[in-house]
FIBA-456405 format. One record per residue: residue in one letter; x, y, z of N, C-alpha, C in turn. Coordinates in Angstrom, 2 decimals. Example, Ala and Ser with C-alpha at 12.3 -4.5 7.8 and 13.67 -1.06 7.14 Angstrom:
2
res,n_u,n_v,n_w,ca_u,ca_v,ca_w,c_u,c_v,c_w
a,13.19,-5.69,7.80,12.30,-4.50,7.80,13.20,-3.30,7.80
s,12.85,-2.25,7.08,13.67,-1.06,7.14,12.90,0.03,7.87
This chain:
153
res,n_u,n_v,n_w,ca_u,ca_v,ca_w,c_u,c_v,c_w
x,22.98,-19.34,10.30,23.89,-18.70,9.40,23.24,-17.44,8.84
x,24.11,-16.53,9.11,23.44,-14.90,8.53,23.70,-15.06,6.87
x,22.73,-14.54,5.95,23.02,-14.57,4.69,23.05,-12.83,4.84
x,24.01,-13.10,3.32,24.09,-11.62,2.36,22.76,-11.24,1.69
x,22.90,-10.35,1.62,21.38,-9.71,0.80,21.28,-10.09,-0.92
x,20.70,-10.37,-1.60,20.76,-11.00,-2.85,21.21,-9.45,-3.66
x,22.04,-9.43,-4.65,22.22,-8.04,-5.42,21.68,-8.15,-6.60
x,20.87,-7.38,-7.33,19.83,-7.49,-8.53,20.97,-7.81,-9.62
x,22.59,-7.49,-9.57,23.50,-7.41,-10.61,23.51,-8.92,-10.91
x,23.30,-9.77,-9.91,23.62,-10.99,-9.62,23.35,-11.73,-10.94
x,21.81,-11.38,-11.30,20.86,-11.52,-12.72,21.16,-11.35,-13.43
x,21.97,-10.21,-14.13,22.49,-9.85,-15.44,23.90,-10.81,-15.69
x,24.39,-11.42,-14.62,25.63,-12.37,-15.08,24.44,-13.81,-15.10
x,23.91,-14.31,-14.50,22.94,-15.46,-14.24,22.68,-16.03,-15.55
x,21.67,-14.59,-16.17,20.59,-14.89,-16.84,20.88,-14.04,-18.13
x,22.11,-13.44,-18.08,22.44,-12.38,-19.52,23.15,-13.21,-20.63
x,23.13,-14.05,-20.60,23.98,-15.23,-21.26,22.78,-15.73,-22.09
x,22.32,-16.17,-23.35,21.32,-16.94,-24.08,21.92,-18.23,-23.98
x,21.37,-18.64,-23.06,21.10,-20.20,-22.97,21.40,-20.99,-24.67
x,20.63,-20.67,-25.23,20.10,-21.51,-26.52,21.68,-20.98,-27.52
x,22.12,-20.06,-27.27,23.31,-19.36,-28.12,24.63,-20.70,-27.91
x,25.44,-20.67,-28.89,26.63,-21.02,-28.88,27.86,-20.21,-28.01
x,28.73,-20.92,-26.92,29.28,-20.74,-25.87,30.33,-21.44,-25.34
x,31.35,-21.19,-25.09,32.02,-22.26,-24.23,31.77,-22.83,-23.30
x,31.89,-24.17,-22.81,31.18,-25.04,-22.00,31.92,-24.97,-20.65
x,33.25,-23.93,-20.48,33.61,-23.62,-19.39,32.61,-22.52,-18.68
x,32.26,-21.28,-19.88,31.26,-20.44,-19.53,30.20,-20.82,-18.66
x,29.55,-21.78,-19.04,27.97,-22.48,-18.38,28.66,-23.09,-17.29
x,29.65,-23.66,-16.86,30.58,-23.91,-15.29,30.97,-22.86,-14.90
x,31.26,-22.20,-15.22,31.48,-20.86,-14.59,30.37,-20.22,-13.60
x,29.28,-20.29,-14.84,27.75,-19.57,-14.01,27.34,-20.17,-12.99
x,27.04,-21.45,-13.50,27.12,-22.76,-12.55,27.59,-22.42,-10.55
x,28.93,-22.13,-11.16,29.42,-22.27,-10.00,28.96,-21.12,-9.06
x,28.94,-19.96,-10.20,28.60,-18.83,-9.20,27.11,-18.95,-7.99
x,25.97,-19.43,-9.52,25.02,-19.63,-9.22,24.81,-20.57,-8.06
x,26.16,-21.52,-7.48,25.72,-21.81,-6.28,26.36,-21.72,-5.23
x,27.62,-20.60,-5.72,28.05,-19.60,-4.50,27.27,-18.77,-4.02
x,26.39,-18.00,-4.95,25.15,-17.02,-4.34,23.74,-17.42,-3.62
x,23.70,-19.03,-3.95,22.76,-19.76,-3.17,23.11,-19.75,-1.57
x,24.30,-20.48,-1.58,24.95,-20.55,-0.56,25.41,-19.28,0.48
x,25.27,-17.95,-0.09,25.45,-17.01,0.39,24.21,-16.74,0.98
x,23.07,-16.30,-0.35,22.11,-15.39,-0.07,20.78,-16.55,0.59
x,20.73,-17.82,0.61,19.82,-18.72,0.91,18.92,-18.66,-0.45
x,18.26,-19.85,0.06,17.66,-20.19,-1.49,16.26,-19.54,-1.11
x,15.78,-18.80,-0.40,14.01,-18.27,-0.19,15.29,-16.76,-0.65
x,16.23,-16.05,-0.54,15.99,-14.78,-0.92,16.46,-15.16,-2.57
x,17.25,-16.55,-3.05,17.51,-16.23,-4.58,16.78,-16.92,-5.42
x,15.49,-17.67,-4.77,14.46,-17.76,-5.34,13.74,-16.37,-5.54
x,13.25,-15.73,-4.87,12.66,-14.58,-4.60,13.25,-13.71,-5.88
x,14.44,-13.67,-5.83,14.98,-12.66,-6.60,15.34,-13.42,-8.44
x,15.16,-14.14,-8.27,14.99,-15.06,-9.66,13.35,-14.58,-10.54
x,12.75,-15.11,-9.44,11.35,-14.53,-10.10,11.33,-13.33,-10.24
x,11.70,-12.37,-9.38,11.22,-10.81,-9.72,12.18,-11.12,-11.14
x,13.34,-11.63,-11.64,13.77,-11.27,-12.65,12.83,-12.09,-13.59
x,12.52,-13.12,-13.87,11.32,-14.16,-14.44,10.12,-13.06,-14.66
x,9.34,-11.82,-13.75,8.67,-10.83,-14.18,8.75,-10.33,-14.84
x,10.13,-8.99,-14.82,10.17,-7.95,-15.03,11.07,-7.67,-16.46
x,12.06,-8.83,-15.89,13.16,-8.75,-17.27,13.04,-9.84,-18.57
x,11.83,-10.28,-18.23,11.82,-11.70,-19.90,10.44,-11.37,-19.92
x,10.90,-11.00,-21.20,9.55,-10.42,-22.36,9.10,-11.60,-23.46
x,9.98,-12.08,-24.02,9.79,-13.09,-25.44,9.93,-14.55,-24.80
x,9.75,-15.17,-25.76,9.50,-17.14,-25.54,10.94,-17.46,-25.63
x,11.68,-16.78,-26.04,13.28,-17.29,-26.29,13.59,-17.06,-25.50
x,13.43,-15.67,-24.79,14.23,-15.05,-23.47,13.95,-16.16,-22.14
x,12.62,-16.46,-21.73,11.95,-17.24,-21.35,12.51,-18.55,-21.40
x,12.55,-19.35,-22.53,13.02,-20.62,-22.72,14.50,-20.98,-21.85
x,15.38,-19.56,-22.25,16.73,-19.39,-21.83,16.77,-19.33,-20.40
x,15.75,-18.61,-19.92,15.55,-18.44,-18.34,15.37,-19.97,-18.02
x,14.07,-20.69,-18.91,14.03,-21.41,-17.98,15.45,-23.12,-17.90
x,15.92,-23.08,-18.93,16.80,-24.19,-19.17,18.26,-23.12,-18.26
x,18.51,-22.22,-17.59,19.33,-21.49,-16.53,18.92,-22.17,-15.20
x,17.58,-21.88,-15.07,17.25,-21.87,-13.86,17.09,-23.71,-13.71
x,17.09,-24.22,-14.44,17.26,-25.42,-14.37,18.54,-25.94,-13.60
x,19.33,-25.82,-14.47,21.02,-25.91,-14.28,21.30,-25.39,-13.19
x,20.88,-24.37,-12.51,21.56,-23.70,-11.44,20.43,-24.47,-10.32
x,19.66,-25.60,-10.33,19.09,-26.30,-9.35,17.99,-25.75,-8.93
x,17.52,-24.71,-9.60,15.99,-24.16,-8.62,14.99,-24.92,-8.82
x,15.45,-25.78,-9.56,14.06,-26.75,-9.54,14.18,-27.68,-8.36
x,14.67,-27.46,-7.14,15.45,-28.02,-5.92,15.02,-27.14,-5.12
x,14.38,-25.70,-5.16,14.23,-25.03,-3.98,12.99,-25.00,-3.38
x,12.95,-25.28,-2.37,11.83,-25.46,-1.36,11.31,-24.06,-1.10
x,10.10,-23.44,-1.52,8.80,-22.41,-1.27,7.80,-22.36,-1.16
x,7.50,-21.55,-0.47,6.42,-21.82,-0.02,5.12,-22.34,-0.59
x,5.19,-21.28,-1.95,4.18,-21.32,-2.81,4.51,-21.79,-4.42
x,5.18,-22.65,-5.08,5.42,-22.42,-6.35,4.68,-22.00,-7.65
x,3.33,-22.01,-7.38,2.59,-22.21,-8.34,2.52,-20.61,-9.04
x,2.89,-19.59,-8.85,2.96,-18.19,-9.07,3.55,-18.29,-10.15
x,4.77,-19.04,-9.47,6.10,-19.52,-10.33,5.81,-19.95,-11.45
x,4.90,-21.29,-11.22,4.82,-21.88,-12.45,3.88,-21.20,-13.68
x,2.82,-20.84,-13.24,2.25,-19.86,-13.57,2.98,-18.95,-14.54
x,3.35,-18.12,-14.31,4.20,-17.30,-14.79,4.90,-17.74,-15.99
x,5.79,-18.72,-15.78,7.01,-19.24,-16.81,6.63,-20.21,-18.06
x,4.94,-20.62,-17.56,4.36,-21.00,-18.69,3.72,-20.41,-19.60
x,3.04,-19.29,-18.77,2.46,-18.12,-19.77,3.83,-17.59,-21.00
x,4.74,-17.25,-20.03,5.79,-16.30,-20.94,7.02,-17.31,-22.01
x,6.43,-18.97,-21.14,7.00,-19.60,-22.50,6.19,-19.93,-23.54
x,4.86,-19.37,-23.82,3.84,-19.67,-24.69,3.16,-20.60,-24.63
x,3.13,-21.62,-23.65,3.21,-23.09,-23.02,1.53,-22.68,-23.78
x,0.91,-24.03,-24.20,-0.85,-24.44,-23.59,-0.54,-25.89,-23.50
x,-2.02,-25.86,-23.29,-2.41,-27.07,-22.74,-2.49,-28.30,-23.70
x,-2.53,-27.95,-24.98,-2.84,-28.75,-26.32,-2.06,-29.77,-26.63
x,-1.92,-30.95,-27.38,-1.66,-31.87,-27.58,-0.30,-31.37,-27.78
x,1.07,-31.91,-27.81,2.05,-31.36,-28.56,2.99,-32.25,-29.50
x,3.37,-31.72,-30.40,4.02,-33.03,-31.73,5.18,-33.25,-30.62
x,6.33,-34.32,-30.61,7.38,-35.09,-30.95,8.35,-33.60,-31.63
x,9.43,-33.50,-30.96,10.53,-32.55,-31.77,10.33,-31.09,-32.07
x,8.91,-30.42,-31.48,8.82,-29.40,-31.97,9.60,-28.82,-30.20
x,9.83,-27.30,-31.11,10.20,-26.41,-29.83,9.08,-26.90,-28.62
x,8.21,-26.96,-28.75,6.69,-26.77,-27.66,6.99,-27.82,-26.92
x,7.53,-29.16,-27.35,7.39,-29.95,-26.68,8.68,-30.04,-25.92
x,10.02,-29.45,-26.17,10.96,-29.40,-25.68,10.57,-28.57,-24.48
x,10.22,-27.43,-24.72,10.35,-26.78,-23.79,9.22,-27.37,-22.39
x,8.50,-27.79,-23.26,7.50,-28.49,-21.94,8.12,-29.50,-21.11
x,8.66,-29.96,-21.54,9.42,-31.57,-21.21,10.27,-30.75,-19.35
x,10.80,-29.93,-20.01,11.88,-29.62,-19.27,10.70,-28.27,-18.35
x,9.50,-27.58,-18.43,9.08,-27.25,-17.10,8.35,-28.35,-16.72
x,7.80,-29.40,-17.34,7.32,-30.53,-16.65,8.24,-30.89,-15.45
x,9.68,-31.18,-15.92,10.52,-31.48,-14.73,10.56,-30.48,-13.84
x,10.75,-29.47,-13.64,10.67,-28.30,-13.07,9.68,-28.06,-12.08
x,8.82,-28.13,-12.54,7.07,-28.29,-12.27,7.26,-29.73,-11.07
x,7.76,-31.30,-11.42,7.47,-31.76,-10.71,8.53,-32.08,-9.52
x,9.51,-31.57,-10.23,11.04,-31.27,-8.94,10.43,-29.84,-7.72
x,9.94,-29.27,-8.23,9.63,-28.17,-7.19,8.45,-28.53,-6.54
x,7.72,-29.37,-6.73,6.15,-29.88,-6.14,6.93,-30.82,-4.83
x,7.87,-31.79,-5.01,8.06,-32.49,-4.68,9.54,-32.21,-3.32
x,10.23,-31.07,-4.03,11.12,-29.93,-2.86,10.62,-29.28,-1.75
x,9.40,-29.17,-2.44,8.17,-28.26,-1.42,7.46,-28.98,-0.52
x,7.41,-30.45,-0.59,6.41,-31.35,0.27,4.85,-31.20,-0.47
x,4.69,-30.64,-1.30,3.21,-30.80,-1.45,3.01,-32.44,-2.59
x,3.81,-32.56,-2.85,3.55,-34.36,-3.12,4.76,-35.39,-2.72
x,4.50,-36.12,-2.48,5.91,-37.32,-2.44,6.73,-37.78,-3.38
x,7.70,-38.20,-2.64,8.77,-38.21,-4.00,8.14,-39.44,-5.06
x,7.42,-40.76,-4.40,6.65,-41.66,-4.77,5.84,-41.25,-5.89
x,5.49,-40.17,-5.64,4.54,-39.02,-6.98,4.63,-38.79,-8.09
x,6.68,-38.67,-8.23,6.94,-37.74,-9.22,6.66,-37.92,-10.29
x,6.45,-39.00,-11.04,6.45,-39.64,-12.12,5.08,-39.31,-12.68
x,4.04,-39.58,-11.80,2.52,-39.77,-12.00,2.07,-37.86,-11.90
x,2.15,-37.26,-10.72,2.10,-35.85,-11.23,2.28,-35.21,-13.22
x,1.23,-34.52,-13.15,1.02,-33.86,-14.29,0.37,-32.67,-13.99
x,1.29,-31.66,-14.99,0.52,-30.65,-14.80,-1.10,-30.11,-15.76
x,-1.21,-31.17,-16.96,-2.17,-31.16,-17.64,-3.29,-31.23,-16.89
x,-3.60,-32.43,-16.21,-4.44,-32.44,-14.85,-4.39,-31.56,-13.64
x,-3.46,-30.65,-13.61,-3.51,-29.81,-12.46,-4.20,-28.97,-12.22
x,-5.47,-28.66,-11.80,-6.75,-27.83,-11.64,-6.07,-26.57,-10.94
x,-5.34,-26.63,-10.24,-4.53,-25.39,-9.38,-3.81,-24.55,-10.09
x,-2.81,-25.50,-11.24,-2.07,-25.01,-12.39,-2.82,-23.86,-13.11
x,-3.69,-24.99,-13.33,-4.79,-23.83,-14.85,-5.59,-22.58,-14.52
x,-5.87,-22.46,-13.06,-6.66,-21.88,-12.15,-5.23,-20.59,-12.50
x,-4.33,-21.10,-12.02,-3.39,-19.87,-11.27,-3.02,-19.33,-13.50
x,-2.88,-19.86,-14.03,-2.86,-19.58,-15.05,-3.86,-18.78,-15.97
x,-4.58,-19.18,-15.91,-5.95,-18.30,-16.17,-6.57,-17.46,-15.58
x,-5.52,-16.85,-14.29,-5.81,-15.92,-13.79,-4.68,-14.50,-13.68
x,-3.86,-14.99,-14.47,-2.90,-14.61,-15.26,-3.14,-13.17,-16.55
């Protein structure tokens, strides 16, 4: 199947929406849907690809970030098989302020971790680099590759 070329506009409907904002719940089906008409178009290696360049270039703050990442949730990329994720992960933890430190019960920190934890171990596990048998036991606290690609950041 020939895909369409991914269009950078694609992002500003995706990801221009604040997640965390008040919205109609047809809105977030709406994106939804698009978000996996353009999968289905563009394949998931060019709208992965083009997710992250937006995950670079266009989210500056921990909110913007947070919003990216509870989007990119919903629209299943924590489902896409690449080559490499760890860039990825890399990345979305730095710019969600993520560390490594203990975290309370209810605070933002731990919310937001909760949910790239899943992320983190849905894409490990899309990718073949662990078994689905894994998912549970995977952590990224222990991940020497994680902290490596992070601290090199």
């Amino acid at each position: 199947m020939e895909h369409k070329k991914y269009d950078s506009e694609f992002n500003k409907e995706l990801f221009g929406l604040d997640y965390l904002s008040d919205y109609p719940e047809e809105e977030q089906d709406r994106r939804i849907d698009l978000a996996a008409k353009i999968i289905k178009e563009c394949g998931e290696a060019e709208t992965f690809a083009a997710w992250f360049d937006y995950l670079k270039v266009s989210v500056s703050t921990v909110h913007q970030a947070w919003s990216f990442m509870l989007w990119y949730y919903n629209y299943g990329g924590a489902d896409f098989k690449v080559d490499d994720p760890y860039p990825f992960f890399a990345i979305l933890f730095k710019k969600l302020g993520l560390t490594f430190d203990d975290l309370e019960d209810g605070t933002d920190q731990k919310e937001m971790f909760d949910t790239f934890d899943s992320i983190y171990a849905s894409m490990l596990v899309a990718c073949g680099m662990v078994g689905w048998n894994d998912y549970f036991c995977i952590n990224p606290y222990r991940d020497q590759r994680l902290a490596e690609e992070i601290n090199a950041l």
